[in-house]
N, C-alpha and C positions, 0 to 999 in steps of 0.2 A: 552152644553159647559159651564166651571164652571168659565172662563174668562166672558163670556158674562151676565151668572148671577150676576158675582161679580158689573161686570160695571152698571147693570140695577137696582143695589140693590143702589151703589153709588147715582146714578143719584136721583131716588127715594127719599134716604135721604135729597137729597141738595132742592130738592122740596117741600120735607114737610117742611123745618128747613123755607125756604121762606113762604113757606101757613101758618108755623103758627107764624113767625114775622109779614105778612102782618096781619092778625089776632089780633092779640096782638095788634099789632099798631091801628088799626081802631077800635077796640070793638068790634068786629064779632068772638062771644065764638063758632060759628060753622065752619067758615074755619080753626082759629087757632086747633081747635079739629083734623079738616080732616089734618093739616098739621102733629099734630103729630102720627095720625095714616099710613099717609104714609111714614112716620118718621120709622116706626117700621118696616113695611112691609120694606124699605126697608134696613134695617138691617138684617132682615130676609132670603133676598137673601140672603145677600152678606155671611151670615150663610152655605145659603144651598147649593151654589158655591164652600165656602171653604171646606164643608165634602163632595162634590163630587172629589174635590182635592185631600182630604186622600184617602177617599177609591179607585180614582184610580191608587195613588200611590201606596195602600197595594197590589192591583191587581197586576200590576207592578212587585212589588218586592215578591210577592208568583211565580210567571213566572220566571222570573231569576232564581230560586234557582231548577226549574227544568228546 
């Protein structure tokens, strides 16, 4: 479900952006690192969420037109 990817890519984001302030803040170049790799990842989702969106819209609307 591409709701559920989007929210799990959300979430993800808001955690890394925290792992890597907490990071930043304390001098730990390795949580802040992991923060912004889950940072990406979940951008990533929230990516691969929104083109399951398209494509099941384009599904969609190739059905309608038969």
């Amino acid at each position: 479900m591409s709701l559920e990817d989007q929210a799990k890519g959300a979430m993800d984001q808001a955690t890394g952006k925290a792992k890597e302030v907490a990071g930043k803040a304390t001098g730990d170049s390795k949580t802040e690192a992991e923060g912004k790799a889950e940072g990406l990842m979940g951008k990533a989702k929230q990516a691969f969420g929104d083109a399951k969106d398209a494509a099941a819209d384009a599904v969609d609307s190739v059905k309608d037109k038969f």
